[in-house]
C-alpha positions, -999 to +999 in steps of 0.1 A: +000+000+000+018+034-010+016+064+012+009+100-001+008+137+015-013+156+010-013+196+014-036+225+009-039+255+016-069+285-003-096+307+010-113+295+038-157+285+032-174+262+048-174+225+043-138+222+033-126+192+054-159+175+045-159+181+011-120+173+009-125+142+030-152+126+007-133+133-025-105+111-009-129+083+003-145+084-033-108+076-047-108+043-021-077+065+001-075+065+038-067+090+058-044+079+082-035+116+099-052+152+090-040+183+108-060+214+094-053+256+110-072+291+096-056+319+101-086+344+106-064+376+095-061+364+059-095+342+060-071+314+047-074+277+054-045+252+056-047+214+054-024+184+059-032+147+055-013+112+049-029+093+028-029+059+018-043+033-007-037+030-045-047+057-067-048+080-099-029+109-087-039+132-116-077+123-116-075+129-073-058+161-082-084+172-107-110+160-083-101+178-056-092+212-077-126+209-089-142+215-057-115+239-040-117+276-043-100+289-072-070+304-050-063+266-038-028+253-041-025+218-039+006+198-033+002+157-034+025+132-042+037+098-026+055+099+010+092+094-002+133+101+008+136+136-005+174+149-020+194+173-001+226+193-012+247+208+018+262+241+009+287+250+036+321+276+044+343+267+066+327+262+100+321+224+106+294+224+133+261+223+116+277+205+085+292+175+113+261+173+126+238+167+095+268+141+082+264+123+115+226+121+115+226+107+080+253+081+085+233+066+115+198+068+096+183+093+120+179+117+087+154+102+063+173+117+031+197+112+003+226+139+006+237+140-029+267+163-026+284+193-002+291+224-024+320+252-004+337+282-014+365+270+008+385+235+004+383+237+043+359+208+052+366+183+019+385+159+048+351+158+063+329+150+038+351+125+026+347+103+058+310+099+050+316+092+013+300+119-004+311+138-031+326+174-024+323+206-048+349+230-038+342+262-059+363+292-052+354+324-052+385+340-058+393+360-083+358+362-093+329+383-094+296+374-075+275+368-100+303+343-119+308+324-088+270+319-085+267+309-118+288+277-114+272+268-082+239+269-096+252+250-125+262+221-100+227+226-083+207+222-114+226+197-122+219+177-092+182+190-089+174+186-049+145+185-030+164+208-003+192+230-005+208+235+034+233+263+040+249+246+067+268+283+080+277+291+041+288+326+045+280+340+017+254+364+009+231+352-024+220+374-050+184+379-059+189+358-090+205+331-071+174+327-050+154+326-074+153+298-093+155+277-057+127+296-040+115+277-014+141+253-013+169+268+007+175+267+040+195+288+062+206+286+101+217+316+116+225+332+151+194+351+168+214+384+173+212+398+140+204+425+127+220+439+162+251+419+159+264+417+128+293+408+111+323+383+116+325+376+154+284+384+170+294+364+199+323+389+207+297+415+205+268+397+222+294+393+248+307+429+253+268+442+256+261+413+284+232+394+266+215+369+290+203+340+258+222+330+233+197+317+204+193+305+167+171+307+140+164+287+108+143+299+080+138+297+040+157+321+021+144+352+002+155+384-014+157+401+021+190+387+039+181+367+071+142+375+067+127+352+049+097+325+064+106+313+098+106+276+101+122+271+137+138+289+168+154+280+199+176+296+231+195+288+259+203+307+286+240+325+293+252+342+324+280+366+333+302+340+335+304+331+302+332+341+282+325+349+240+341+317+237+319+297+258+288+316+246+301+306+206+300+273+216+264+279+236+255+294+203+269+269+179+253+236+198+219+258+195+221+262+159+229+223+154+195+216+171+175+244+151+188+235+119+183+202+124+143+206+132+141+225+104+153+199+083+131+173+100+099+195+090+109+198+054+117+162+051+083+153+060+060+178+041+045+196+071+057+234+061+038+260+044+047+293+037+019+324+036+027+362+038+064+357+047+051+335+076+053+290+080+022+272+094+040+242+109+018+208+116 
């Protein structure tokens, strides 16, 4: 029996879970496990179910646009390992992490490659056997650099791009062609510490959390659709080492959640915002 998600989201009416729940009983499916949210300032209704049976995916597809509002975007297809590249710089932290997680089976993906502008973590990569795309930036201009590493990226054609601390900041027409594929991890004090050292600056201005935030990437540099967040606590006697490493084990977990809830279908994005099931 195959499994298949199912996700909506268009202008809320009345009826909708009944009307969307007999379409998928008329198609013999079962729905194993339905989360559904409206959020009342936008009168906009989001739905999530697994699904399961054997079926005509285009005829349930017409089906179901057929009885949706005409706003309704509908995403369906069969429960399956989804394709990650790993885009990294030269810290090792959130790149380690994901590495580990997929060589013990705790991530349910395929990582088909780790792209750097830095040679820095091939060693790495290498232990885990996957293949490593070092493409420098020197001596180049922006838009020539991006243009081979969205070369390799089309090439490979993933699911999810993760920028695993890649440090570089990407042009509107790199973004593009990915939107809503990339995701980014970064630390919880910008825009009000910026630059190469926050946790030096956190530090000298006595912050009491250290924190992390992951979220899709857009044209607006750290702003794009929130997926997940997370802090910890620091005191007085924490050094800007001690809170880097505070900071850096935060990120690991963020980044990692965020990950989780792409893998397995359960993000939308509206108005710059995510509704999470």
């Amino acid at each position: 029996m195959s499994h298949y998600i199912l996700k909506v989201d268009c202008s809320d009416k009345a009826g909708l879970i009944y009307h969307l729940s007999e379409v998928i009983y008329q198609h013999g499916m079962n729905i194993e496990k339905n989360s559904e949210f409206v959020d009342k300032e936008y009168d906009r209704f989001f739905f999530r179910a697994v699904i399961s049976g054997d079926v005509d995916l285009e005829k349930l597809r017409f089906d179901l646009t057929s009885m949706l509002p005409e706003d309704a975007n509908i995403a369906l297809g069969a429960r399956r390992k989804k394709n990650l590249v790993l885009m990294a710089t030269k810290e090792s932290h959130c790149l380690g992490d994901i590495l580990i997680r997929y060589h013990s089976g705790e991530l349910d993906a395929n990582i088909l490659a780790v792209i750097s502008n830095h040679d820095s973590l091939r060693d790495l990569t290498s232990k885990f056997d996957i293949p490593y795309f070092y493409v420098s930036a020197e001596n180049l201009e922006r838009e020539d650099h991006e243009d081979k590493v969205k070369a390799l990226l089309h090439e490979f054609n993933p699911d999810i791009i993760v920028l695993a601390k890649y440090m570089r900041i990407l042009t509107p027409s790199f973004v593009k062609p990915f939107a809503g594929k990339i995701i980014n991890i970064h630390h919880s004090f910008l825009p009000a510490f910026i630059g190469a050292n926050p946790y030096k600056q956190a530090f000298q201005r006595g912050v009491k959390i250290i924190g992390a935030t992951a979220h899709y990437v857009n044209d607006d540099l750290d702003e794009g659709p929130i997926i997940a967040q997370d802090v910890v606590g620091v005191t007085h006697e924490y050094g800007w080492r001690d809170m880097q490493k505070a900071g850096r084990n935060v990120e690991k977990i963020v980044l990692s959640k965020a990950i989780d809830l792409a893998l397995d279908d359960r993000l939308f994005v509206y108005k710059n915002k995510t509704v999470i099931f």
